[in-house]
C-alpha positions as CSV (number, residue, x, y, z in Angstrom):
1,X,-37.5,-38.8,-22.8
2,X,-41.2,-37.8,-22.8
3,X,-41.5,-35.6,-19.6
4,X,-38.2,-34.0,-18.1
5,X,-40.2,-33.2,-14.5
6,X,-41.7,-36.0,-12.8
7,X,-42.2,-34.9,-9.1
8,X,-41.9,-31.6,-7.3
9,X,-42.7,-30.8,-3.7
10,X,-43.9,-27.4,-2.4
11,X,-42.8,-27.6,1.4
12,X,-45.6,-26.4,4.0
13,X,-45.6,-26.0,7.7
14,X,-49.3,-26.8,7.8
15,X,-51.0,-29.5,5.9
16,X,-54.5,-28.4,7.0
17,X,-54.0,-25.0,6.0
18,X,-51.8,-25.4,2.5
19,X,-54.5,-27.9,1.6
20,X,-57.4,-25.7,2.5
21,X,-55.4,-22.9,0.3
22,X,-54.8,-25.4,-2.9
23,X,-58.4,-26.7,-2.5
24,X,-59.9,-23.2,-2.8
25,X,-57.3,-21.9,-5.4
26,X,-57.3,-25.1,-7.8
27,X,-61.1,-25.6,-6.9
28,X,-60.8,-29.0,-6.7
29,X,-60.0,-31.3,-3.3
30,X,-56.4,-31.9,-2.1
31,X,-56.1,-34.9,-0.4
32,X,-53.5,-36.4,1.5
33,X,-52.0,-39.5,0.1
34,X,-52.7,-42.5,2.2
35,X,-50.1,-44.3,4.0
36,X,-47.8,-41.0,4.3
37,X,-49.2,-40.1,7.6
38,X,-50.3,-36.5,6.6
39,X,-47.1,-35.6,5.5
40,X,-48.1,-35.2,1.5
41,X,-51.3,-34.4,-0.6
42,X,-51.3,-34.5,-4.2
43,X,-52.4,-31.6,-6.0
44,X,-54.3,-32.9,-8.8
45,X,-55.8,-30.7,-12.4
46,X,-59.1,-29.3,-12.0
47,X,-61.5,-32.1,-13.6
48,X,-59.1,-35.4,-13.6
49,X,-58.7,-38.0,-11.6
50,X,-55.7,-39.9,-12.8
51,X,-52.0,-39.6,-12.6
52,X,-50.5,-36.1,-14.2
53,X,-47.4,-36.0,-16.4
54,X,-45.6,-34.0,-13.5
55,X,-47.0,-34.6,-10.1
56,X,-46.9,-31.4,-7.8
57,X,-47.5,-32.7,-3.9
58,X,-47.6,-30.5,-0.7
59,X,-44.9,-31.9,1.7
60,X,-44.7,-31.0,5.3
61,X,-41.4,-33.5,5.5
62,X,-38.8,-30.6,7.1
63,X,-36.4,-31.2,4.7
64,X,-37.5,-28.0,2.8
65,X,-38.9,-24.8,4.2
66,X,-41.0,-22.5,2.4
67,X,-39.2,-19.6,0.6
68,X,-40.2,-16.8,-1.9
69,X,-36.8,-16.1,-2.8
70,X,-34.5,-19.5,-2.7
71,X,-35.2,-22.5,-4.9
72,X,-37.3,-23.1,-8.1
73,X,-40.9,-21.8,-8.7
74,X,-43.0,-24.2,-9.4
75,X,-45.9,-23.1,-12.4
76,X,-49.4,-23.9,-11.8
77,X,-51.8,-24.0,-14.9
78,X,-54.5,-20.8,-15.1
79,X,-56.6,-23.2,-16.8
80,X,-58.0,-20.0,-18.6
81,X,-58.8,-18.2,-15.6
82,X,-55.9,-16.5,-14.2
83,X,-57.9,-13.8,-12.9
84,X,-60.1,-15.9,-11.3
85,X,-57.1,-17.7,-9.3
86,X,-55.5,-14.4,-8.4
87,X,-58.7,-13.5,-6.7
88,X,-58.8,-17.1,-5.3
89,X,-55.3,-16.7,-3.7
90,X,-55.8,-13.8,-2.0
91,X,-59.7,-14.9,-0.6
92,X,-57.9,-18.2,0.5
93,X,-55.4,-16.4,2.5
94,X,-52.9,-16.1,0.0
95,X,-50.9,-13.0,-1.1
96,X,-50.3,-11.6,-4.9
97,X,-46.6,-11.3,-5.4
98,X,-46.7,-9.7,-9.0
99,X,-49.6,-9.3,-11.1
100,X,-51.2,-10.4,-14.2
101,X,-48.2,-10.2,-17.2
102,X,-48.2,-10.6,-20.4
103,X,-45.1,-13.4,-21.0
104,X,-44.5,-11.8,-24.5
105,X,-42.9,-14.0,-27.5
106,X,-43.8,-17.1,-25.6
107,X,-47.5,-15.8,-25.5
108,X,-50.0,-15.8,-22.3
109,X,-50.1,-14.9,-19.1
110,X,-47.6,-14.8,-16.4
111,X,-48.0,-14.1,-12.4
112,X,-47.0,-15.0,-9.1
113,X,-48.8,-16.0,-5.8
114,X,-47.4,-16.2,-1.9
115,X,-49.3,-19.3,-0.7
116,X,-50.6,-19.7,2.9
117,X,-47.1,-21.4,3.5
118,X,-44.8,-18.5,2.3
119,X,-43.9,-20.5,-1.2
120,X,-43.5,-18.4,-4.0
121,X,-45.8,-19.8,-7.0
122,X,-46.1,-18.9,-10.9
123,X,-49.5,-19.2,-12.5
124,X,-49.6,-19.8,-16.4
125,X,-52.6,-19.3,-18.5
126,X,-51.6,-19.5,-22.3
127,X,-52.6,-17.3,-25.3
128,X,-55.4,-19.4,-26.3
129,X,-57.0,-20.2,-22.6
């Protein structure tokens, strides 16, 4: 089994507004995926353009709500600049839910955002980055 996570969804009430968050906080565009009639953009790593080992989308579907204290937390990559994305967050609208941490044995850097939506988000930025 190469990957154990294929797919998770981070629900939103407003596509416009979670993509305009992610956009800003990832710096790269979120685009809605054709053909789902605005009901899911794909958040996509900074600098590629193909498909990622574990796809994270935005889904305004209603069959999930937003929630920062039921359900997983999804774990966005830092990509070496978790500062950087903290101060993102909060200029995009966002809201920082515990700060910077170090993540100990495991090494790196831990925290946690509030989106635009009211989802509860990790950011990881490892030893090395």
């Amino acid at each position: 089994m190469a990957n154990l996570l294929v797919w998770a969804d981070l629900p939103v009430r407003d596509m416009a507004r979670a993509r305009a968050f992610y956009a800003k906080l990832l710096g790269t565009p979120v685009d809605e995926i054709p053909g789902q009639e605005g009901k899911v953009a794909l958040l996509m790593p900074p600098g590629t353009g193909d498909a990622m080992d574990a796809a994270v989308d935005l889904a305004a579907d209603g069959i999930t709500e937003p929630s920062t204290t039921h359900g997983p937390v999804i774990y966005l990559s830092a990509n070496g600049d978790i500062d950087g994305m903290l101060e993102r967050a909060v200029e995009a609208g966002g809201r920082i839910h515990a700060p910077k941490q170090d993540f100990g044995q495991l090494g790196g850097w831990l925290a946690w955002i509030v989106d635009t939506e009211g989802n509860l988000v990790g950011l990881q930025q490892p030893s090395d980055g």
